[in-house]
C-alpha positions as CSV (number, residue, x, y, z in Angstrom):
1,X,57.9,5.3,-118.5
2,X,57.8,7.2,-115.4
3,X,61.1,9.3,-115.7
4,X,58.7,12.4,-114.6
5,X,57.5,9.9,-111.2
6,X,61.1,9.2,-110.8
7,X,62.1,12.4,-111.1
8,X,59.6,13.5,-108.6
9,X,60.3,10.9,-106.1
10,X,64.0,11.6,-105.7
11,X,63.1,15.1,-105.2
12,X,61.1,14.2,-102.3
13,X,63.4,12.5,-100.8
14,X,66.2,14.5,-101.2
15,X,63.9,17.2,-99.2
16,X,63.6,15.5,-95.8
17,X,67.6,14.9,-95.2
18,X,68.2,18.6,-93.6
19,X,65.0,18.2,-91.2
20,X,66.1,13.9,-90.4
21,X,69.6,15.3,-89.9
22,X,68.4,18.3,-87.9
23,X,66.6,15.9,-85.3
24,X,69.0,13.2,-85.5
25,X,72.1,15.2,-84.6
26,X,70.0,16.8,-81.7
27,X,68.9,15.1,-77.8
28,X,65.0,16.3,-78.8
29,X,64.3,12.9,-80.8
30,X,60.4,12.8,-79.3
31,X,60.0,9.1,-79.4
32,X,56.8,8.0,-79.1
33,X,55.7,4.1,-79.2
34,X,53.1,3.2,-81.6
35,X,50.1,0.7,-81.2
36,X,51.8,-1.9,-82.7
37,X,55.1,-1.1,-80.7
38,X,57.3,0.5,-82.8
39,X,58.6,3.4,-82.1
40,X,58.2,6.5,-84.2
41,X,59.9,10.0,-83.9
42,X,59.6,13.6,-84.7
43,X,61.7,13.0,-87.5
44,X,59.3,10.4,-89.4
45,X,56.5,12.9,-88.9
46,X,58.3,15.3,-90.4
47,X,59.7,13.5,-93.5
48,X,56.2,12.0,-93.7
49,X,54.5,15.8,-94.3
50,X,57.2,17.1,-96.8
51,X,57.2,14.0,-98.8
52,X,53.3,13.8,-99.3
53,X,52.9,17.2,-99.7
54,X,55.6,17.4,-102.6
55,X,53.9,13.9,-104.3
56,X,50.6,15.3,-104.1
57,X,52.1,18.7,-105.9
58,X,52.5,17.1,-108.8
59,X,50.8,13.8,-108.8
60,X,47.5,14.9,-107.2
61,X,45.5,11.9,-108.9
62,X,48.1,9.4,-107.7
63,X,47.1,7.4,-104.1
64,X,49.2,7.6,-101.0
65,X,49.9,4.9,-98.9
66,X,52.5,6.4,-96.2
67,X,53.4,4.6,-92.4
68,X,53.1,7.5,-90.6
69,X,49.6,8.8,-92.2
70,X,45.9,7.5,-91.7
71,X,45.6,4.6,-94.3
72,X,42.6,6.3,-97.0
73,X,41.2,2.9,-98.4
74,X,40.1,4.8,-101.4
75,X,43.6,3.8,-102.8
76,X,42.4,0.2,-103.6
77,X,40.7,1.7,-106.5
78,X,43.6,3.5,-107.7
79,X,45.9,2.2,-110.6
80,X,48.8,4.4,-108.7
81,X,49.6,4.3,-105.3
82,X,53.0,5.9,-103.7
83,X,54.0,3.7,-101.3
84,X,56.1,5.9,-98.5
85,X,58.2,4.8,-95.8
86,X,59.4,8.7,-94.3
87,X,62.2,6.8,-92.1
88,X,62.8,2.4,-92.5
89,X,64.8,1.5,-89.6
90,X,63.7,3.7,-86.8
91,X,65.0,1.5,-84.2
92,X,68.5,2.5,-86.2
93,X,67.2,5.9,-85.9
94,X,67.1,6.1,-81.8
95,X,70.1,3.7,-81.5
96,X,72.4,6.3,-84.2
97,X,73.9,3.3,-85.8
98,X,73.2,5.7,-89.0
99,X,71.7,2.5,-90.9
100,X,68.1,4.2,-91.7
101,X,66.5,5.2,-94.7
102,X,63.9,7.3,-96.8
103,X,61.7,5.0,-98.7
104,X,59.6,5.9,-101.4
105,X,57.8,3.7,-103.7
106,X,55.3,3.6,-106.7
107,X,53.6,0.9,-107.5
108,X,51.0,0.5,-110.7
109,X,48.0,-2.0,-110.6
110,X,49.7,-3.6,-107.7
111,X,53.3,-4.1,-108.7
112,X,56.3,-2.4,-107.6
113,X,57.6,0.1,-110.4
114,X,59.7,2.4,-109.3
115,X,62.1,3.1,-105.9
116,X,64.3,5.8,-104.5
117,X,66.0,5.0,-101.3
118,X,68.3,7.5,-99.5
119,X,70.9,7.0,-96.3
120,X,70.4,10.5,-95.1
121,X,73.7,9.9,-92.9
122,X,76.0,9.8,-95.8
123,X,74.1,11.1,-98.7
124,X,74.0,7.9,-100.8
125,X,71.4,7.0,-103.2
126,X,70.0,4.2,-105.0
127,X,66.8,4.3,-107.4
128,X,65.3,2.2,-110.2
129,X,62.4,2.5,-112.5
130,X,60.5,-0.3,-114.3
131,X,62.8,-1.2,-117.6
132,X,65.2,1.1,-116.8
133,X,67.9,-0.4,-114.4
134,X,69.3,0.2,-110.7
135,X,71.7,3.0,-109.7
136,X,73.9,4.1,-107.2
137,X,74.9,8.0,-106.4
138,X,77.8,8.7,-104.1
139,X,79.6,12.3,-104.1
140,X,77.6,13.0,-107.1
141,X,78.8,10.5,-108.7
142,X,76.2,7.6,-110.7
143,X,76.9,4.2,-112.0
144,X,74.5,1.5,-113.1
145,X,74.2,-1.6,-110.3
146,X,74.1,-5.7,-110.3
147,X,73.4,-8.3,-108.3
148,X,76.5,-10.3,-108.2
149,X,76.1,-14.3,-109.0
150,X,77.6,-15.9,-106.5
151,X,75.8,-19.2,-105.4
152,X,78.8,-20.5,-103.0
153,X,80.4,-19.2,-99.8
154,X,77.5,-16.4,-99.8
155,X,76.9,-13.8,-97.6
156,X,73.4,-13.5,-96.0
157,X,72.7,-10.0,-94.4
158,X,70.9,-10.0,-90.4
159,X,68.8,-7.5,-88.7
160,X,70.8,-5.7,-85.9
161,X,67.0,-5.7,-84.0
162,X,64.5,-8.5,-85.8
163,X,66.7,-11.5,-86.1
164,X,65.5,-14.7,-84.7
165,X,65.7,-18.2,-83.8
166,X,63.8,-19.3,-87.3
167,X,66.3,-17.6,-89.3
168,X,69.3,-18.4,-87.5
169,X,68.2,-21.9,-88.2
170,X,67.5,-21.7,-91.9
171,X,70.8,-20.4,-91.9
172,X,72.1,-23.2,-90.2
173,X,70.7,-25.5,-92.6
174,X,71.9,-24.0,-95.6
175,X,75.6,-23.5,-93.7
176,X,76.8,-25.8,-97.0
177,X,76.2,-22.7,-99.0
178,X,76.2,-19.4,-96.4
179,X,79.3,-19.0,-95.5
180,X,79.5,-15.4,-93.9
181,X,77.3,-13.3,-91.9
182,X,76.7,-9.5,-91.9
183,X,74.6,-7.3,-89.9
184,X,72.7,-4.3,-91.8
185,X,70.1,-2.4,-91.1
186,X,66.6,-1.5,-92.8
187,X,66.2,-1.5,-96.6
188,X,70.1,-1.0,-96.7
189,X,69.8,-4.5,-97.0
190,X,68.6,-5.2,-100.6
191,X,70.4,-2.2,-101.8
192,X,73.6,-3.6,-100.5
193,X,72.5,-7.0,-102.7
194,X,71.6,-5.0,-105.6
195,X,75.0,-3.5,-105.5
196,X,76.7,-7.0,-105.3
197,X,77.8,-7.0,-102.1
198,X,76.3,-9.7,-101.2
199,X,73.7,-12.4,-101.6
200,X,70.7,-12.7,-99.6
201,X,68.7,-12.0,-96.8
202,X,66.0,-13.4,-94.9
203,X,63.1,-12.2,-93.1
204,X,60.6,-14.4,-91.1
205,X,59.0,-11.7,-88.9
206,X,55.3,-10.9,-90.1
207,X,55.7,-7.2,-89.2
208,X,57.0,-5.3,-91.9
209,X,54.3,-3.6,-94.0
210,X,54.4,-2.3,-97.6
211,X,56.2,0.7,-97.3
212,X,59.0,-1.6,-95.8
213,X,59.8,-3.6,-99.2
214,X,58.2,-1.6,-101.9
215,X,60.8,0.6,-103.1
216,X,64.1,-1.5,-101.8
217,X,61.7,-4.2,-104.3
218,X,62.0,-2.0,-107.5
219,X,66.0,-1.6,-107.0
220,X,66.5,-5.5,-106.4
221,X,64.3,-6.5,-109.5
222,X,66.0,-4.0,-111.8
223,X,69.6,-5.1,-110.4
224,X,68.8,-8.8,-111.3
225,X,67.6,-9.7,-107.9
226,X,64.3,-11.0,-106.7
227,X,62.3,-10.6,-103.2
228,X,59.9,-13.3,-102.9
229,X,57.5,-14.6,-100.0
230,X,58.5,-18.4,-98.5
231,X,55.8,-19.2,-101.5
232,X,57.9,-18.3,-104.4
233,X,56.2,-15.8,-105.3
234,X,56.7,-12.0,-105.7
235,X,55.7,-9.6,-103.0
236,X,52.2,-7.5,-104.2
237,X,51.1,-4.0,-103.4
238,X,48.3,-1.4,-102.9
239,X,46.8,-4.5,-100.5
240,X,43.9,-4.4,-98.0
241,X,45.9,-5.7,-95.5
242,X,49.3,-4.1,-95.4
243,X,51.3,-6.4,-93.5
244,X,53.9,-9.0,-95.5
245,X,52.8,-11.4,-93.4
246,X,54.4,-15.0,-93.8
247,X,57.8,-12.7,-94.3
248,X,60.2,-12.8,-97.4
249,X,63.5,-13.6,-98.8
250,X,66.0,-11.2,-100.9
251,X,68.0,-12.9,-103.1
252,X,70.8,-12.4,-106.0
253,X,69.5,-15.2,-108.1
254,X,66.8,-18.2,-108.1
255,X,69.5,-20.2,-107.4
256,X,69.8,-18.5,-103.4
257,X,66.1,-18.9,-102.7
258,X,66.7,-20.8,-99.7
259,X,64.3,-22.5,-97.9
């Protein structure tokens, strides 16, 4: 299931990395700051036109749901929504710490099925499909990926830009059992846990959206991982309200669902 989507997905993102790199290794960035604050560049608008136009080449049927693209309700009544984030970690972008990524996403009847997530800066790759497993590509070369199972002296991985008080606190609380402390930007986050690396992650903030969690969700479920909301349960998709309000936690195992 869905080696043709996959297939397709990759492709797309593999596409935006000359224009990203283009603009990011230039002093014409054109930020612009958003309604909601963020900031967004000509790089995301960019990535955002080549990767829906390439989707809707060959899934023309299939919904869009992309951040930097006029939200078409009409995808609530679609099985199939992709689920694009052209650049996660913009801030990263502006500030060249190199720790952004291409996002894209699938999900089917409101769960996360497949994800490709690309570091333009050095090229690497990570992907999973429903049943079929994580994986890593560096230098063209491929290997299957894990979560690790460590449950002592873990390592939790911060935002360089969205840490704060709450979650410096939860990981005070649980200092019995987080030992160490790495910063990480974007979605590079649960691919380093899916990769075994390290162990968990929070986030408290209400203001990531869908296309924030979607695909990095896909590679940490088919490592062995979970991402869960402070409920326990799993994050949905193709939602009215976008926003993963209430925030989430990645973890290696059950056993690192801290709260």
């Amino acid at each position: 299931m869905f080696e043709k989507e996959l297939e397709v997905a990759l492709e797309a993102a593999k596409k935006t990395i000359p224009t990203i790199l283009e603009i990011y290794n230039s002093n014409e960035l054109g930020v612009e700051i958003k309604e909601d604050n963020s900031p967004v560049t000509k790089a995301d608008k960019a990535a955002d036109k080549i990767i829906r136009e390439y989707l809707h080449e060959h899934f023309p049927h299939y919904a869009l749901l992309t951040e930097e693209s006029v939200d078409d309700k009409s995808r609530l009544n679609n099985d199939y929504v992709w689920i694009v984030d052209p650049i996660d970690g913009t801030k990263e972008f502006v500030a060249h710490s190199g720790e952004y990524t291409v996002n894209i996403g699938l999900a089917y009847k409101h769960k996360t099925v497949l994800g490709v997530i690309i570091i333009p800066v050095t090229g690497e790759i990570y992907y999973a499909s429903k049943g079929k497993g994580a994986f890593y590509v560096k230098d063209g070369k491929t290997k299957r990926i894990h979560c690790n199972s460590r449950t002592k002296d873990i390592t939790t991985l911060v935002s360089r830009f969205h840490s704060n008080a709450d979650e410096q606190a939860m990981i005070k609380k649980h200092s019995d059992r987080i030992k160490y402390q790495k910063i990480v930007g974007a979605s590079i986050k649960g691919c380093v846990i899916a990769k075994g690396d390290a162990e968990m992650s929070y986030r408290f903030s209400s203001n990531t959206k869908e296309w924030d969690t979607c695909a990095m969700q896909a590679i940490v479920e088919e490592a062995g991982g979970l991402i869960l909301k402070f409920d326990g349960e799993p994050i949905r998709y193709n939602r009215e309200d976008v926003y993963n309000r209430g925030g989430y936690v990645i973890c290696n195992c059950k056993e690192n669902f801290l709260i």
